[in-house]
C-alpha positions in Angstrom: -9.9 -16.6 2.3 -9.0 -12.8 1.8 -8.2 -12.2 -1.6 -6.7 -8.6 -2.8 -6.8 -7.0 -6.1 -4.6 -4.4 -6.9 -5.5 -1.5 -10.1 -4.6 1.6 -10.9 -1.3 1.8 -12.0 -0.2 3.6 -15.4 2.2 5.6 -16.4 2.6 9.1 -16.2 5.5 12.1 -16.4 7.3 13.4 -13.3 5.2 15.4 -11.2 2.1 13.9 -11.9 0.0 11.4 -9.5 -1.9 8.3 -9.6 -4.4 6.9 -6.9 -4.2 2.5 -6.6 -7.2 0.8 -5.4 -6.9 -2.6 -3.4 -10.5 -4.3 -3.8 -10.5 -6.9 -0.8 -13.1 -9.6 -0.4 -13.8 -12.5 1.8 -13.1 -10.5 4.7 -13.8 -6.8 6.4 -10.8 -4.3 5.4 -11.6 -2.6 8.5 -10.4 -5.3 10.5 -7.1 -6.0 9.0 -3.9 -3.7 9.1 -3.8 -3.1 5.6 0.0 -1.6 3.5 1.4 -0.8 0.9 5.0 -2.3 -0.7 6.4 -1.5 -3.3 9.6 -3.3 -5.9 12.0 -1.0 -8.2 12.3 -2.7 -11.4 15.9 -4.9 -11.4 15.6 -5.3 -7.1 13.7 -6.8 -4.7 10.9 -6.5 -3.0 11.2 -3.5 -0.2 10.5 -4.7 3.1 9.5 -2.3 4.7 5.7 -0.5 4.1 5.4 2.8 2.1 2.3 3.5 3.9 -0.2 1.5 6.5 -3.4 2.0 7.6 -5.1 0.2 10.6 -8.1 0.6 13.0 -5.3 3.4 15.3 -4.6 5.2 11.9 -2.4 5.6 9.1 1.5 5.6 8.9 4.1 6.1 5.9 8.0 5.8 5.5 9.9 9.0 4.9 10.0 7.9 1.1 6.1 8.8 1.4 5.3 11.3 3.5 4.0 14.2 2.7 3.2 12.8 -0.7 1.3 9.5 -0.4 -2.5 9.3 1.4 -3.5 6.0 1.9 -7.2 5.6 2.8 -9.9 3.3 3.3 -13.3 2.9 2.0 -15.5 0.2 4.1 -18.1 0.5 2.4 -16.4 -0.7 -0.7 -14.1 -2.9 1.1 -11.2 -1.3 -0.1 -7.8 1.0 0.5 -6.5 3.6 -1.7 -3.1 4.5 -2.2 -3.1 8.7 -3.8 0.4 9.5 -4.6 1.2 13.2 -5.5 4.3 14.4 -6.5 5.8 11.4 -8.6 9.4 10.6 -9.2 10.7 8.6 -11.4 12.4 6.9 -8.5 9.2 5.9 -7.3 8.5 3.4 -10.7 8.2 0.3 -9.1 5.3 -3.0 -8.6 3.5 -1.7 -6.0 1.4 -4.3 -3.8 -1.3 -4.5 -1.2 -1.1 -6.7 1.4 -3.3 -7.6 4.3 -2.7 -9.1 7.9 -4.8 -9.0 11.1 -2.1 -9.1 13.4 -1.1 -6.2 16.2 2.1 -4.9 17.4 3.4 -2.0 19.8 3.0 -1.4 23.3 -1.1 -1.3 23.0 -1.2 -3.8 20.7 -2.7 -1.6 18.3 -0.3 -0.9 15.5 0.0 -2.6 11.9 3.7 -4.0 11.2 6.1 -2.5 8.6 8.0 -5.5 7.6 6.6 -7.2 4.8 7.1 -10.9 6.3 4.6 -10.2 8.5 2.0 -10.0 6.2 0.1 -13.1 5.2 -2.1 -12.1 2.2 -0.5 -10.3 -1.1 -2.0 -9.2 -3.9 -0.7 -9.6 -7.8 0.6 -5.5 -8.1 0.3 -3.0 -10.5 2.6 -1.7 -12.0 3.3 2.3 -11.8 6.1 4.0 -14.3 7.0 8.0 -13.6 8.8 9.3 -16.4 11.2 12.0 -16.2 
């Protein structure tokens, strides 16, 4: 059974950046489409990914871009979220999650919606201060 372990988190002033690890065992990294969600203090859960990263590539919401890298060491089993650039709008429980299923014409892409993904880990918990 996959099992994902999120660290990293912390807190640090606006402007600064953080990189989250997600250790996964039990099963190759490579072979899953692997993402990134993330839940504001006082909301839900937001459903769709901040950043994926599958065997066709990587992809992030606008919320992300050009700030966030996610990555992906096989060797070490495990994907990295690096986020630059931190708000304070971007404190939040941020969790990895796991899946092995396809979508898009190909069949190649990871999902974005987060019921889609079968495997969660516990979070960590990331705090930009202003």
């Amino acid at each position: 059974r996959v099992q994902l372990v999120e660290s990293g988190g912390g807190s640090v002033q606006s402007g600064g950046s953080l990189r989250l690890s997600c250790a996964v065992s039990a099963y190759p990294a490579k072979n899953n489409c692997m993402a990134w969600f993330r839940q504001a203090p006082g909301e839900g859960r937001e459903e769709v990914a901040i950043a994926m990263i599958g065997n066709d590539g990587t992809d992030y919401d606008d919320s992300a871009k050009d700030r966030f890298t996610v990555s992906r060491d096989i060797a070490q089993n495990a994907v990295y979220l690096k986020m630059n650039s931190l708000k304070p709008e971007d404190t939040a429980i941020y969790s990895c999650a796991a899946d092995s299923r396809r979508t898009g014409s190909d069949g190649t892409s990871c999902y974005r919606r987060d019921f889609m993904y079968s495997t969660w880990g516990q979070g960590t918990q990331v705090t930009v201060s202003s």
